[in-house]
C-alpha positions in Angstrom: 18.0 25.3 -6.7 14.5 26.3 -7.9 13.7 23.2 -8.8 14.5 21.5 -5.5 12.6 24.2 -3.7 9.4 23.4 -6.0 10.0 20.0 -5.3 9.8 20.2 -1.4 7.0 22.7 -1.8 4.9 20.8 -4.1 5.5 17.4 -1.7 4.8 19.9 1.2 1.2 20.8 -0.3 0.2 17.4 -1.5 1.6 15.8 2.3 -0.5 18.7 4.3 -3.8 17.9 2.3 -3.5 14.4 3.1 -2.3 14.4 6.0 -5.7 15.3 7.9 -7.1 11.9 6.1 -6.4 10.1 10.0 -8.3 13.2 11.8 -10.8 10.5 13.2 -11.5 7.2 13.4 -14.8 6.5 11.1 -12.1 7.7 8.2 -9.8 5.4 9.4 -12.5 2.8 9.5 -13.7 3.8 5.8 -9.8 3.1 4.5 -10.1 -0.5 5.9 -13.7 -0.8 4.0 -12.1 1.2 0.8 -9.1 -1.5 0.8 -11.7 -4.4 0.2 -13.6 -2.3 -2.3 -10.0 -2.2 -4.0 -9.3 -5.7 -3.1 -12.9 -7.2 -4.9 -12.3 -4.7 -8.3 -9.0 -5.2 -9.1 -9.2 -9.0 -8.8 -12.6 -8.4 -10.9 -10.4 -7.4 -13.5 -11.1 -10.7 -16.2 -8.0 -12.2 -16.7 -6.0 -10.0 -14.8 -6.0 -10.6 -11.1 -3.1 -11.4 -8.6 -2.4 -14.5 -8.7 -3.2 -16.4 -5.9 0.0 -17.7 -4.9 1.1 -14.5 -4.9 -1.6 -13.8 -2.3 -0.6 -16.7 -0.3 2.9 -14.9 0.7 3.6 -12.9 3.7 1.8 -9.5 3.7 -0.2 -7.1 1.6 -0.5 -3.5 1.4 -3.5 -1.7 -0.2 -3.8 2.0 -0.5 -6.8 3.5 -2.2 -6.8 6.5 -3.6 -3.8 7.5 -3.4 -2.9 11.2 -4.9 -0.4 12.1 -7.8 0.1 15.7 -8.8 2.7 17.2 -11.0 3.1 21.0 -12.6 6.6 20.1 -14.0 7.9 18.7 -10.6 5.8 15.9 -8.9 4.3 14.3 -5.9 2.5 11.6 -4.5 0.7 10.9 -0.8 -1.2 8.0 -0.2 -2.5 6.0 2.8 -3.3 2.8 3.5 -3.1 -0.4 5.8 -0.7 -3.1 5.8 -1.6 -7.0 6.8 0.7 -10.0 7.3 0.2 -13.4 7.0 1.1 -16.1 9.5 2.8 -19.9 9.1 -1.2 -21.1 9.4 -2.0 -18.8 7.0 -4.4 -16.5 9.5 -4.0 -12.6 8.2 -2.9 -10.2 10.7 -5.0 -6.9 12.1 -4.3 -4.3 9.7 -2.0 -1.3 10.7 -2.1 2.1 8.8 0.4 3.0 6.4 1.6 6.3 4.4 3.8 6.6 1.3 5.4 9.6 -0.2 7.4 10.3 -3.2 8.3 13.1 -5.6 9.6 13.2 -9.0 11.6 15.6 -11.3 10.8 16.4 -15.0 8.2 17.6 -18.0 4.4 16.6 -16.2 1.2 18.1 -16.3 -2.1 16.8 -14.5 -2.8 14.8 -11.5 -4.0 11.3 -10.7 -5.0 9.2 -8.3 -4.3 5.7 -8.2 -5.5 2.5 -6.0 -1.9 0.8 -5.6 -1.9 -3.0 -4.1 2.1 -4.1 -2.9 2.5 -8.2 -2.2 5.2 -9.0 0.2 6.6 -12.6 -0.9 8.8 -12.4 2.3 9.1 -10.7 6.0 12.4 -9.5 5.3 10.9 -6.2 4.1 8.0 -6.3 6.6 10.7 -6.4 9.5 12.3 -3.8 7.9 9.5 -2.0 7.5 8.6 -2.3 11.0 11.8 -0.8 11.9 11.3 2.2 10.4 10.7 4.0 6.9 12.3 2.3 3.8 12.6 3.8 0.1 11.7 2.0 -3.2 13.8 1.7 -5.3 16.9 2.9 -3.2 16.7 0.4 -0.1 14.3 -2.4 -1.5 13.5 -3.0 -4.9 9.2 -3.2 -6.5 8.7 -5.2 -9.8 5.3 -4.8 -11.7 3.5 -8.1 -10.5 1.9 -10.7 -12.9 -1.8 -11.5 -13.4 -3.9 -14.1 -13.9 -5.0 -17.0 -12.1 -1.1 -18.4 -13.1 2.6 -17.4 -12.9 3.2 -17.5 -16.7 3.8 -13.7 -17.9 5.5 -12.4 -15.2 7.4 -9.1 -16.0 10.4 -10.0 -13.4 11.6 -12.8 -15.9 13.3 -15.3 -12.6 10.0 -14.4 -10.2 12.2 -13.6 -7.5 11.5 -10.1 -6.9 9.9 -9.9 -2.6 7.8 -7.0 -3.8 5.1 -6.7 -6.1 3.1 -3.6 -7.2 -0.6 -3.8 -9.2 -2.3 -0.3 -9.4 -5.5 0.6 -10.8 -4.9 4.2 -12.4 -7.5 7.0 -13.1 -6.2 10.9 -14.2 -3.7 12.3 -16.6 -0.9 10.3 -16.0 -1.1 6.7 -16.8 0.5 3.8 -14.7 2.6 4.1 -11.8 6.2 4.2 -10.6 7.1 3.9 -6.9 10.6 4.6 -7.7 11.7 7.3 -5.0 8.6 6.5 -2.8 8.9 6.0 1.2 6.8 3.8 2.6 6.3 3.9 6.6 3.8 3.0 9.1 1.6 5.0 10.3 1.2 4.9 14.5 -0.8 7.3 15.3 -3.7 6.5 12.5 -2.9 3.1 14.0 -3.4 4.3 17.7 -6.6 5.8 16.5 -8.5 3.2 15.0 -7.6 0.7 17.7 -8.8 3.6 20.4 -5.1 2.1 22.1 -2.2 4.7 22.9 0.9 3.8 22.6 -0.3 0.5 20.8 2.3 -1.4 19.3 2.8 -2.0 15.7 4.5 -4.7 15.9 2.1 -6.4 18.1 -0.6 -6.2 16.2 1.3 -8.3 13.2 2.3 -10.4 15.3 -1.9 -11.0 16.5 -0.7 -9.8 19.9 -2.4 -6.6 20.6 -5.6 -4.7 18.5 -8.8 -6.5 17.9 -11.2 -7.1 15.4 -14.0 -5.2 13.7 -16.4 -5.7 11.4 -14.7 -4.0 8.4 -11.3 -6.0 9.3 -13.2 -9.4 9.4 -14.6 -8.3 6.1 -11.8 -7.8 4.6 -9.9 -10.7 5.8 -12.5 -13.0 4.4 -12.1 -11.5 1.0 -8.2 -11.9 1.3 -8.6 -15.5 1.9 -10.9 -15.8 -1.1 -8.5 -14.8 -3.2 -5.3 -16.7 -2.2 -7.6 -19.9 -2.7 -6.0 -21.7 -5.9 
């Protein structure tokens, strides 16, 4: 019974620090121009970028910085933006995104940890779209390959429709989404388009929002890097 309470007060700590991130929309604007900074250093990385095929599926999330911290029971907040890809291969505008997680067990530290998810298919987009989903319990994440080929893949048939890479700094080391909710986030969306009421949905679909400088940005680098 402790235990559970620490749990829901550590998550409740680490979600109300975070949770101002979206106050206004220049930080809003600085996640979409953080995402590309992640984007460009991970697939700096020699010989271990995403592969570009992989990039070539149907949606990417990127969430910089996003906060682990544990005193025996853990949690983990992070934001970030979500883009799809179309049939003609044209990436969507971005909408915000949140995750949140806790674990259970011996931990000391905290960490914070630029995590990249590939969608190979809209199955998990749509149902994503439709609400909050939990790794691990409703969809499963596999650590993703790297290098400019398949060949080393840890999910041994490749057929896994989610993909994580992360990029870890802090006591812990790696990352494990196991537990995690991922959901998006309308009213950071709302705010960056300057929209009410904006649909989510819409703006995947290239049917509502509009472009800025940072989103053109970082779609050019996302088309970079699905180029074989």
């Amino acid at each position: 019974m402790k235990r559970t309470f620490k749990v829901a007060v550590l998550l409740g700590l680490v979600v109300g620090l975070a949770g101002n991130a979206w106050s206004a929309p220049d930080e809003q604007k600085e996640k979409v121009e953080l995402a590309t900074v992640v984007l460009d250093e991970i697939m700096a990385i020699p010989e271990q970028g995403i592969p570009p095929a992989l990039l070539a599926g149907s949606g990417i999330a990127i969430l910089p910085n996003m906060l682990k911290v544990g005193v025996v029971v853990g949690g983990r907040y992070g934001t970030g933006v979500l883009l799809v890809r179309d049939d003609k291969g044209h990436w969507s505008n971005p909408v915000f995104i949140s995750l949140t997680g806790g674990s259970v067990g011996w931990q000391l530290g905290a960490q914070s940890t630029d995590v990249i998810l590939v969608f190979r298919s809209r199955r998990n987009i749509e149902r994503l779209m439709d609400g909050t989903f939990t790794f691990g319990g409703d969809v499963g994440v596999a650590a993703g390959p790297v290098g400019r080929r398949l060949e080393g893949a840890t999910d041994a048939t490749f057929r896994s429709e989610i993909y994580s890479y992360s990029r870890s700094r802090g006591l812990f080391a790696g990352v494990s989404l196991e537990g995690s909710s991922l959901q998006i986030d309308n009213a950071a969306t709302a705010a960056y388009y300057k929209q009410p009421g904006i649909n989510a949905v819409d703006i995947l679909k290239g049917t509502a929002g509009h472009e800025t400088p940072e989103i053109a940005r970082l779609r050019e680098r996302l088309n970079h890097y699905a180029t074989p």
